[in-house]
VEXDREN-2710 file (C-alpha; in Angstrom, 1 decimal):
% VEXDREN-2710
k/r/px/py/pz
1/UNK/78.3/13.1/100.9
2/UNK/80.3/13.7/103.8
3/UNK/78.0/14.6/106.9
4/UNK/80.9/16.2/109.2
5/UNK/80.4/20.3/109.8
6/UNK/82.7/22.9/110.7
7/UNK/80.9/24.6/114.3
8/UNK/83.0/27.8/115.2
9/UNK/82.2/29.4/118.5
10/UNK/83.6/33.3/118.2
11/UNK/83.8/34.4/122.1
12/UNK/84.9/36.8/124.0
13/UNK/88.1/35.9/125.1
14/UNK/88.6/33.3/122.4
15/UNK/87.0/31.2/119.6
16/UNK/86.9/27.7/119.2
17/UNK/86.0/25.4/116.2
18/UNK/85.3/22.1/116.3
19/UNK/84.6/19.6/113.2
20/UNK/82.2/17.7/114.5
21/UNK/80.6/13.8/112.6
22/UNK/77.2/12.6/114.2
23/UNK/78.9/9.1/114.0
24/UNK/82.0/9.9/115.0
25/UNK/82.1/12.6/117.0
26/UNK/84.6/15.7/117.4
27/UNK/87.5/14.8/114.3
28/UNK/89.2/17.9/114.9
29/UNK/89.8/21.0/117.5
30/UNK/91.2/24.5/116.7
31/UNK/91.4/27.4/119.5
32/UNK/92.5/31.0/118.8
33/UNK/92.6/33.4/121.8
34/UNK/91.0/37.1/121.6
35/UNK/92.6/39.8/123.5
36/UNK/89.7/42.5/124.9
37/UNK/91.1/45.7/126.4
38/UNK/89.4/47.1/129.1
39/UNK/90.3/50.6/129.6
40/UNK/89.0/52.6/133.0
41/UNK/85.2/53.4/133.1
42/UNK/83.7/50.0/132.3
43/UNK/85.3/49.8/129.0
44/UNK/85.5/46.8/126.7
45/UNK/86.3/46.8/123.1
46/UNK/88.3/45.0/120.8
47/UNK/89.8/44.9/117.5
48/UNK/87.3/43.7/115.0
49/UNK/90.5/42.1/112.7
50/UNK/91.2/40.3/115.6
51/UNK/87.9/38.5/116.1
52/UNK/87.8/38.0/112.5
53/UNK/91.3/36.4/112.6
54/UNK/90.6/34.0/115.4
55/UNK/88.0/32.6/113.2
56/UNK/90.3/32.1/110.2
57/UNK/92.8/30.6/112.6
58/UNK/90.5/28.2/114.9
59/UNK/88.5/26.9/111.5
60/UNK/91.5/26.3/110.0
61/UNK/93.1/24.3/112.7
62/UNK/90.2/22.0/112.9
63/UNK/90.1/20.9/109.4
64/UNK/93.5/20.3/109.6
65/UNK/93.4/18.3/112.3
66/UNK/90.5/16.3/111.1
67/UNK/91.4/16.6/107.3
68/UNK/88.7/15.9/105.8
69/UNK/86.2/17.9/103.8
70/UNK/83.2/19.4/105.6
71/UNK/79.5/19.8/104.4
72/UNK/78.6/22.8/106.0
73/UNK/79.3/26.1/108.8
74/UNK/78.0/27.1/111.8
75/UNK/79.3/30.0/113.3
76/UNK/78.0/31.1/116.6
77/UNK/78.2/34.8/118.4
78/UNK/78.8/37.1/121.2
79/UNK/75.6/38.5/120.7
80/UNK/75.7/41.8/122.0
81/UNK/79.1/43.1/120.8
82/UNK/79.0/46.0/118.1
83/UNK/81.4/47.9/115.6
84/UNK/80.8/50.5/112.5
85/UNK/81.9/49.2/109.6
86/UNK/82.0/50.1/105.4
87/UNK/79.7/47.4/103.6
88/UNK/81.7/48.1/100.3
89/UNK/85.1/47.2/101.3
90/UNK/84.0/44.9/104.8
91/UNK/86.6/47.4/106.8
92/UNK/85.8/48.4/110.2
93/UNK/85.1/51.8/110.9
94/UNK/85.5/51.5/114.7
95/UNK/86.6/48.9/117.3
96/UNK/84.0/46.3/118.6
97/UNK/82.6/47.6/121.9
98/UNK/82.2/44.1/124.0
99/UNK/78.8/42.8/125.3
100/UNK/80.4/43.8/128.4
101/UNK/81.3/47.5/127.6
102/UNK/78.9/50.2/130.1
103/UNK/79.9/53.3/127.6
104/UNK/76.2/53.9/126.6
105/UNK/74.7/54.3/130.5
106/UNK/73.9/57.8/129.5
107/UNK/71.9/57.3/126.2
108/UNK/69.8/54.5/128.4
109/UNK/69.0/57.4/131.2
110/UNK/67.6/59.8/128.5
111/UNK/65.9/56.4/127.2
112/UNK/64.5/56.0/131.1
113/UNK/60.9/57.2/130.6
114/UNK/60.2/54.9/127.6
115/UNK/62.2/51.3/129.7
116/UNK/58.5/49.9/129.7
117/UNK/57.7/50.3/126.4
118/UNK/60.7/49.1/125.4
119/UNK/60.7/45.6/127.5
120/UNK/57.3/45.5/126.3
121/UNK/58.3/45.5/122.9
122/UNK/61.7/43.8/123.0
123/UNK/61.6/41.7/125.9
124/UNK/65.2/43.3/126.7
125/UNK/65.5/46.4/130.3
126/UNK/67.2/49.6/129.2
127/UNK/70.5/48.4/129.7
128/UNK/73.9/49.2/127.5
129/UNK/74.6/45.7/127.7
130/UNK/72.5/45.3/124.5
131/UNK/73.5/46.3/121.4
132/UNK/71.0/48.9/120.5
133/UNK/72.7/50.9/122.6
134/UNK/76.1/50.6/121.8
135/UNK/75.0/51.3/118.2
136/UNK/73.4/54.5/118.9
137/UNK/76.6/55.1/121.1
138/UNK/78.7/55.1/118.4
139/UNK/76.4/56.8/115.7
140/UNK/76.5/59.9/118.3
141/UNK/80.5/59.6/119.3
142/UNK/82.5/58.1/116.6
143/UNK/81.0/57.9/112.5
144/UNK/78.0/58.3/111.0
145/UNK/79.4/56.4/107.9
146/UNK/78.8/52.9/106.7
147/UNK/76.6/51.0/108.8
148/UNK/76.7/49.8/112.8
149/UNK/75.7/46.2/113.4
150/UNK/76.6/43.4/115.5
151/UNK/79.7/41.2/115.2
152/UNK/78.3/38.3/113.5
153/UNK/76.7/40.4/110.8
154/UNK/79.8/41.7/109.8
155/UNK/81.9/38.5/110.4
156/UNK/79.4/36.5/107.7
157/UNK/80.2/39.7/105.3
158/UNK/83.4/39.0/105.4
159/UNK/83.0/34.8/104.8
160/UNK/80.3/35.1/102.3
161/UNK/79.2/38.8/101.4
162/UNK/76.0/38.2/102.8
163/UNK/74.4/41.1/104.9
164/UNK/72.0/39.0/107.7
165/UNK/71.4/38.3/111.4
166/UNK/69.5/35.1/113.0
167/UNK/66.7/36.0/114.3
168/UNK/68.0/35.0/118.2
169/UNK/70.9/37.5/117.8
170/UNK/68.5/39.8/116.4
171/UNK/66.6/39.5/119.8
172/UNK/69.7/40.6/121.4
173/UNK/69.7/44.2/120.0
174/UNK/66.6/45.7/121.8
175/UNK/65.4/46.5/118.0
176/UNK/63.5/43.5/117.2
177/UNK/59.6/42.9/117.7
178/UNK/59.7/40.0/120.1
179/UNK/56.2/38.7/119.0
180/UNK/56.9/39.1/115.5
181/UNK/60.4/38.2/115.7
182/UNK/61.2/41.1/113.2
183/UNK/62.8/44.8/113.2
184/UNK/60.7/47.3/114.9
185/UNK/59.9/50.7/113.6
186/UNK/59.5/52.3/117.1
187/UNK/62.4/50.8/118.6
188/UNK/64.7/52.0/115.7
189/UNK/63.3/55.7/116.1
190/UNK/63.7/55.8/119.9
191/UNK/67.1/54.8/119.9
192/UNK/67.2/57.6/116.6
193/UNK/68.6/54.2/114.3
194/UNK/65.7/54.6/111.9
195/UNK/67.6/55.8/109.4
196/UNK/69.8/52.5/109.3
197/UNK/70.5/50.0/106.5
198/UNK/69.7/47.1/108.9
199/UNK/70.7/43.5/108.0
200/UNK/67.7/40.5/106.8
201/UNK/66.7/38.4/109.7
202/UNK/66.7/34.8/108.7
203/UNK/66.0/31.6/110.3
204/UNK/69.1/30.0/112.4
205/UNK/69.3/26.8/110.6
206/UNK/69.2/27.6/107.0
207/UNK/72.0/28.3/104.0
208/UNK/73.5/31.9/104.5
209/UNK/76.0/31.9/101.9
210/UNK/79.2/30.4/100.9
211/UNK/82.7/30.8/102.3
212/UNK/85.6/30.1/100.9
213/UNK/88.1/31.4/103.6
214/UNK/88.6/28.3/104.8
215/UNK/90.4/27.1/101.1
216/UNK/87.2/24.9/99.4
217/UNK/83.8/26.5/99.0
218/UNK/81.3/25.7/102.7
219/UNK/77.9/26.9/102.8
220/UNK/77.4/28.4/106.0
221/UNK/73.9/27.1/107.0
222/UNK/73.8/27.3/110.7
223/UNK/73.9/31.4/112.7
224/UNK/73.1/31.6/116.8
225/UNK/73.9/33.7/119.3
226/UNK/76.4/32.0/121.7
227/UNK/73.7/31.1/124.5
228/UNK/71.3/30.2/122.6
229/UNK/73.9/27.7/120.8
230/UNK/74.4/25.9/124.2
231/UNK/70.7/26.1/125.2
232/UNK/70.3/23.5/122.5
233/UNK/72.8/21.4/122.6
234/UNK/71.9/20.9/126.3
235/UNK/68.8/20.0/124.7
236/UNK/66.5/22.2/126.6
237/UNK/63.8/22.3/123.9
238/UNK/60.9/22.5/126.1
239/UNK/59.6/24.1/129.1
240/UNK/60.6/22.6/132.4
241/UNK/64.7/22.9/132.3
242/UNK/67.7/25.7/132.2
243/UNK/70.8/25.7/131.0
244/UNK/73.8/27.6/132.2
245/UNK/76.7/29.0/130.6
246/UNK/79.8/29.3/132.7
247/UNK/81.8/31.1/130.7
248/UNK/83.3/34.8/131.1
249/UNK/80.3/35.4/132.4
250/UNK/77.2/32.9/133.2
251/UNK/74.2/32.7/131.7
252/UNK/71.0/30.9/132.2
253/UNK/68.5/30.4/129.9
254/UNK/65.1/28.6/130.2
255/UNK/62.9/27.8/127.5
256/UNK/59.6/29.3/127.7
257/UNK/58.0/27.3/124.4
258/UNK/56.5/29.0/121.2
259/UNK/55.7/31.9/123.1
260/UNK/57.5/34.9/124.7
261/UNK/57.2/35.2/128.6
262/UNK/57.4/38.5/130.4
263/UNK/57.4/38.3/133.6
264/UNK/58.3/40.7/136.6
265/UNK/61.1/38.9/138.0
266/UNK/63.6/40.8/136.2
267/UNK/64.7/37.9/133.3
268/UNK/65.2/38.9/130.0
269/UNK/62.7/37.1/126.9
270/UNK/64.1/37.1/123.6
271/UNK/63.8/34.6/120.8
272/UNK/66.0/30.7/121.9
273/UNK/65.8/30.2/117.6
274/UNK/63.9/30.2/114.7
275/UNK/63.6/27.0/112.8
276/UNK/61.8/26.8/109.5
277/UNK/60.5/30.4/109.8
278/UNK/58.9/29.5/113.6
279/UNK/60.6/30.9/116.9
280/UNK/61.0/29.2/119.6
281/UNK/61.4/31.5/123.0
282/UNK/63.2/31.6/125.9
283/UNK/63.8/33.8/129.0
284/UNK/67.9/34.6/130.0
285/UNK/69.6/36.0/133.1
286/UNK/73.1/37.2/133.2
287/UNK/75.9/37.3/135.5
288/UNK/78.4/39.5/134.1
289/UNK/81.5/38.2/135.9
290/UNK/82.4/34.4/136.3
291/UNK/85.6/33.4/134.2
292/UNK/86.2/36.9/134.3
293/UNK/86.2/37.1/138.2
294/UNK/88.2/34.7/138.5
295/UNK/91.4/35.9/136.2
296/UNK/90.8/38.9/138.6
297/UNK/91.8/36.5/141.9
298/UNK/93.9/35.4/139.4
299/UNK/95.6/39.1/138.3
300/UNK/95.6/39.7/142.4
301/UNK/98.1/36.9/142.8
302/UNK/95.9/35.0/145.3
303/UNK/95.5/31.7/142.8
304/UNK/97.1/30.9/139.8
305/UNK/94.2/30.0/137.3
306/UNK/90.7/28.5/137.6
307/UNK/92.7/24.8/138.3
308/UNK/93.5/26.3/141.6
309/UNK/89.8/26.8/142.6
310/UNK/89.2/23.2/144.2
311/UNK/92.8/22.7/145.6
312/UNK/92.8/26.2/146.7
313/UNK/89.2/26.1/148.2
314/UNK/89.6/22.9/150.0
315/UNK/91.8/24.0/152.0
316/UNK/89.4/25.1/154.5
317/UNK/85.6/24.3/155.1
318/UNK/84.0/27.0/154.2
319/UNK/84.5/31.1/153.4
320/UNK/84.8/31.9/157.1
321/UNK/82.5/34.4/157.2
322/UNK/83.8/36.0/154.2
323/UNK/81.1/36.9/151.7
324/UNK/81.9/38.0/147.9
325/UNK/79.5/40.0/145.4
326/UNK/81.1/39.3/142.5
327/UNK/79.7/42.4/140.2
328/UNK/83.1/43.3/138.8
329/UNK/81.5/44.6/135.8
330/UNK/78.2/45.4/137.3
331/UNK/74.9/43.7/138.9
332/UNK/72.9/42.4/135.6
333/UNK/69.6/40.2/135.9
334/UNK/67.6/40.3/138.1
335/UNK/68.6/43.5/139.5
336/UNK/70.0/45.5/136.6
337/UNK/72.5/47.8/138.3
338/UNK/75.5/47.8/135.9
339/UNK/76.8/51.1/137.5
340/UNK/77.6/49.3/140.8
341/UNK/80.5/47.4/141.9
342/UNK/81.3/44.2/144.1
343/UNK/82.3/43.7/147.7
344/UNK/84.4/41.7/149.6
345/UNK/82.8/41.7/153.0
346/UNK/83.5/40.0/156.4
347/UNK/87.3/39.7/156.0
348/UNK/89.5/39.2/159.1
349/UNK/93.1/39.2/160.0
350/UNK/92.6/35.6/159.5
351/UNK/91.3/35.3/156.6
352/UNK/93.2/33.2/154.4
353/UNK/93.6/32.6/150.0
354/UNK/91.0/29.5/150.9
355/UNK/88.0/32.1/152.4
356/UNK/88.3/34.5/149.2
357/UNK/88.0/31.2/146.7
358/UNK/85.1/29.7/148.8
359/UNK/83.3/33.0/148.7
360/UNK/84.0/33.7/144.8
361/UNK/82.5/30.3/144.1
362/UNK/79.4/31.0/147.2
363/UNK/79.1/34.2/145.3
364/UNK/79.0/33.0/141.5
365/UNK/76.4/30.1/142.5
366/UNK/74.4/32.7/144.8
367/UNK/73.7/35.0/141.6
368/UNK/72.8/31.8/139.9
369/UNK/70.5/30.3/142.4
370/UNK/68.9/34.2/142.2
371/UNK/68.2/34.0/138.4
372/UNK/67.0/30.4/138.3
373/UNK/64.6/31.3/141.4
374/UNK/63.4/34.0/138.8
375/UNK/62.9/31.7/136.2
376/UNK/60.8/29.6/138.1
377/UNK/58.4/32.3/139.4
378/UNK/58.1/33.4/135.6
379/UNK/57.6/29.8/134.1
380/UNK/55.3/29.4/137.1
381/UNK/56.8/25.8/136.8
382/UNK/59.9/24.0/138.7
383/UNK/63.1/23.3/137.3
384/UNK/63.9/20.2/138.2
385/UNK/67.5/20.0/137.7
386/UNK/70.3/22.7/135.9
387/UNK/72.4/21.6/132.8
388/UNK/75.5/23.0/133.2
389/UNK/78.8/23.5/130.8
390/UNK/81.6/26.5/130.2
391/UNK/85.5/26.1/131.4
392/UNK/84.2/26.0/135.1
393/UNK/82.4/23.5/135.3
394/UNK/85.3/21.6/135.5
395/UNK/85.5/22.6/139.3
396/UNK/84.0/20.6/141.1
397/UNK/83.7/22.9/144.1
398/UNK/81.8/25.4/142.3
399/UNK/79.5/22.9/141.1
400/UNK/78.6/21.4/144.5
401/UNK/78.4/25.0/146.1
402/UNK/75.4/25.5/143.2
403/UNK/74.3/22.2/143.4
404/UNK/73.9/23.2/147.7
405/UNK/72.6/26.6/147.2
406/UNK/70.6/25.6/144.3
407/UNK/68.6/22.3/146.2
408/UNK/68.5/20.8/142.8
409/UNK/70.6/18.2/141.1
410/UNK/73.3/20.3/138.7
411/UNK/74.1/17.8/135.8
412/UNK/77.8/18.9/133.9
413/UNK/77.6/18.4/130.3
414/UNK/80.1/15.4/129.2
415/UNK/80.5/18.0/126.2
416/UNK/82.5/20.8/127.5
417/UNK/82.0/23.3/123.8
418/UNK/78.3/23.1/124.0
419/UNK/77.8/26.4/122.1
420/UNK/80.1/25.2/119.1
421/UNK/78.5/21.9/119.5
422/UNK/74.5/23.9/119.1
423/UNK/76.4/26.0/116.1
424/UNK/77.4/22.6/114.1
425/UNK/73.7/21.3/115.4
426/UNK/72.2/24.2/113.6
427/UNK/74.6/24.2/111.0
428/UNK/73.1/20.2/110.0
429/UNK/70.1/21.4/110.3
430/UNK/70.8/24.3/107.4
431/UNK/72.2/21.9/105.3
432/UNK/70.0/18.8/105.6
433/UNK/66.6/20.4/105.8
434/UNK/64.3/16.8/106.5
435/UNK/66.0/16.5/109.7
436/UNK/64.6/17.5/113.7
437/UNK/66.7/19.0/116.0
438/UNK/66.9/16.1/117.5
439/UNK/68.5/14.2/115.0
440/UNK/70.9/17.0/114.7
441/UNK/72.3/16.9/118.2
442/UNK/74.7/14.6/119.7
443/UNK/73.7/12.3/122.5
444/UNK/73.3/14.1/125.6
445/UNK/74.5/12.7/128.7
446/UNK/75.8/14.4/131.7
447/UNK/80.1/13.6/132.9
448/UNK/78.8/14.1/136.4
449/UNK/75.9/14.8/138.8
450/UNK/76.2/16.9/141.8
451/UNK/73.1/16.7/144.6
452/UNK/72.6/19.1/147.1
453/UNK/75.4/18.2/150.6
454/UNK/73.4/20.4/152.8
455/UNK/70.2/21.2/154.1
456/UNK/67.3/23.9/152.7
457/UNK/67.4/25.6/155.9
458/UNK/71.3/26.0/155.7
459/UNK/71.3/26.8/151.4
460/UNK/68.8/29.6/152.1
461/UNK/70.9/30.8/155.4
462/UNK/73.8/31.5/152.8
463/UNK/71.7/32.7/150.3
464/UNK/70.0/35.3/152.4
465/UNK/73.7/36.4/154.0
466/UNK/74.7/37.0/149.9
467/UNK/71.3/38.8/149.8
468/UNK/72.0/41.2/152.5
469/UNK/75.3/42.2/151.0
470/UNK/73.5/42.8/147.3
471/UNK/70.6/44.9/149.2
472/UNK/73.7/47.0/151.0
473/UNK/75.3/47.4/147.2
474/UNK/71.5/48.7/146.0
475/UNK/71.1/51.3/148.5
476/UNK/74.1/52.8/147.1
477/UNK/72.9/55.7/144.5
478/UNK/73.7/55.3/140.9
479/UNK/77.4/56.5/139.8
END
């Protein structure tokens, strides 16, 4: 029996598959890019045949490459991306409003007086972020037919005819019980969904279905939410670390153990997996704009692609008094303002291409340093060190600006796709149910450690002159 799996990560701006052998490594690599539009207002949708065609495409340009058969699937999420679709026939109904899409602000005010209850139940802010959201968004907007879900349920429809969710996706909606780690009755009737034909929650690592979209028959055996994916192939299994995702946005997760924490810092809790029908939890904060923010310097014509960052950057010593907030799409954890925008503050005549880089990256690792200070206070524990992966980590000066405002070591992953390599993790798991996660995950070891260059006195100088600028961008009343 052939032990290599087919991992496919489906993300926002593109999905990648990898076939990945636990003795041999990655056999084969396929990438297909995704093309969100984002019209005026916060807007982010896409077409759901094009999410489901970059699937088709990446898969099938890993096996060729490694071409060889493949035991099993793992396909891995956006999470909180949504669409209305017909269950008969698998045909959208609607586009896919994007995780990042701020369409549903109004049906979270009306929501306001019942936030606590929510988070209570949840784990998850009023936000339109989630999905819940966007779901009722579009039962009140665009069709009441068929049913509304998120992506991955309706992607594994159309590989397998299956109608499920993992349970950490299912975290992700603001309609699951976090404690129970199933659908809740009171969430569904305040965001008026009760009436929905909802999919089954089942555990990440177990068989799903069979696809056969790919040419031969593949179980699918491994589901996650994209975050969660990377959480374990970082292998943060335990409390004490964090992970984070630098990606088109950045994400970092801490796991909390076999219990949910809720604390007051502003973090989300939701489920990190569920493995042989027991959760495991975790608590997440979000930066909405990384990648993102910088193919906006990009789209400005000040660099020419996140290579530039380092060569760029080092062209000076440091932003010159420049500071960026980069909330392009909105302030998300801990503050949870997604109806305000960034600033660029502190520019002068002599500011140069150099400054704005220094302060993107000052700004990026700020909002990072923020959410793992949150994580901390809710763990009540220290994190000794950040795991890091996503497309930026490959510069190095954003990595020793966190690693400086941060004071802790920041370890890069030597494995760049660690949310395709969690999906193929999960997806041996599924298929070979005696082994651990452990045994399921390649060797982790980090392609570089950055320490801390500067003193704690100057980190939290820098980190309280980011502050100010995010307390100036609060005062500001709600649009």
């Amino acid at each position: 029996m052939t032990h290599a799996v087919l991992a496919v990560d489906q993300g926002t701006s593109g999905t990648k598959a990898l076939v990945i052998c636990p003795e041999r490594g990655v056999l084969g690599t396929g990438f297909a890019p995704v093309r969100p539009r984002h019209p005026p207002g916060g807007l982010a949708e896409v077409d759901p045949e094009e999410l489901y065609g970059s699937v088709i495409e990446a898969g099938t340009r890993a096996l060729a490459e490694a071409g060889e058969p493949v035991a099993a699937l793992g396909l891995a999420n956006q999470g909180e991306t949504v669409l209305a679709w017909d269950p008969d026939t698998g045909r959208p109904l609607t586009e896919a409003l994007v995780w990042q899409d701020r369409r549903a602000q109004p049906l979270c005010d009306e929501l306001r007086l019942y936030g606590e209850e929510l988070r209570a139940l949840t784990g998850l802010p009023l936000d339109p972020y989630f999905a819940a959201p966007k779901m009722a968004w579009i039962r009140r907007h665009l069709t009441r037919e068929g049913t509304v879900t998120t992506s991955d349920v309706w992607l594994v429809h159309r590989l397998t005819g299956a109608y499920v969710t993992d349970a950490a996706t299912a975290g992700r909606t603001q309609l699951l019980d976090l404690d129970r780690a199933e659908w809740s009755p009171r969430a569904l009737a305040l965001w008026g969904l009760d009436g929905e034909r909802l999919p089954e929650v089942v555990d990440n690592a177990a068989p799903a279905g069979t696809t056969t979209a790919f040419g031969p028959p593949i179980p699918l055996t491994g589901l996650a939410v994209d975050q969660q994916a990377a959480l374990l192939a970082q292998r943060v299994t335990a409390p004490g670390a964090a992970k984070c995702t630098y990606g088109t946005g950045a994400f970092l997760l801490a796991h909390t153990g076999d219990t949910p924490r809720r604390g007051g810092s502003g973090l989300v809790s939701c489920v990190a997996w569920r493995l042989a029908g027991r959760p495991g939890y975790c608590l997440d904060g979000q930066v909405y704009t990384a990648a993102s923010a910088v193919r906006w310097l990009t789209g400005l014509g000040v660099i020419g692609g996140a290579a530039d960052l380092d060569t760029v950057g080092s062209t000076v010593p440091d932003s010159g008094g420049v500071t960026f907030v980069p909330a392009l799409a909105g302030l998300a954890a801990p503050w949870w303002r997604g109806d305000l925008r960034g600033s660029l503050t502190g520019l002068g005549l002599d500011t140069t291409a150099g400054h704005l880089v220094r302060a993107l990256c000052e700004g990026l690792a700020a909002q990072v340093a923020e959410l793992a200070d949150a994580a901390e206070t809710d763990l009540g524990t220290r994190l000794e060190a950040l795991r890091v992966d996503g497309g930026l980590t490959r510069s190095r000066l954003l990595m020793q600006t966190q690693a400086d405002l941060l004071q802790r070591p920041v370890e890069v992953s030597a494995l760049p796709d660690a949310t395709a390599l969690g999906a193929g993790a999960l997806a041996r798991l599924g298929a070979e149910p005696g082994l651990t996660p452990a045994e399921a995950l390649p060797r982790w070891r980090p392609a570089a450690v950055h320490e801390p260059r500067i003193s704690a006195d100057e980190a939290a100088e820098r980190r309280a002159a980011f502050r100010t600028q995010v307390t100036a961008l609060l005062g500001r009343s709600p649009a």
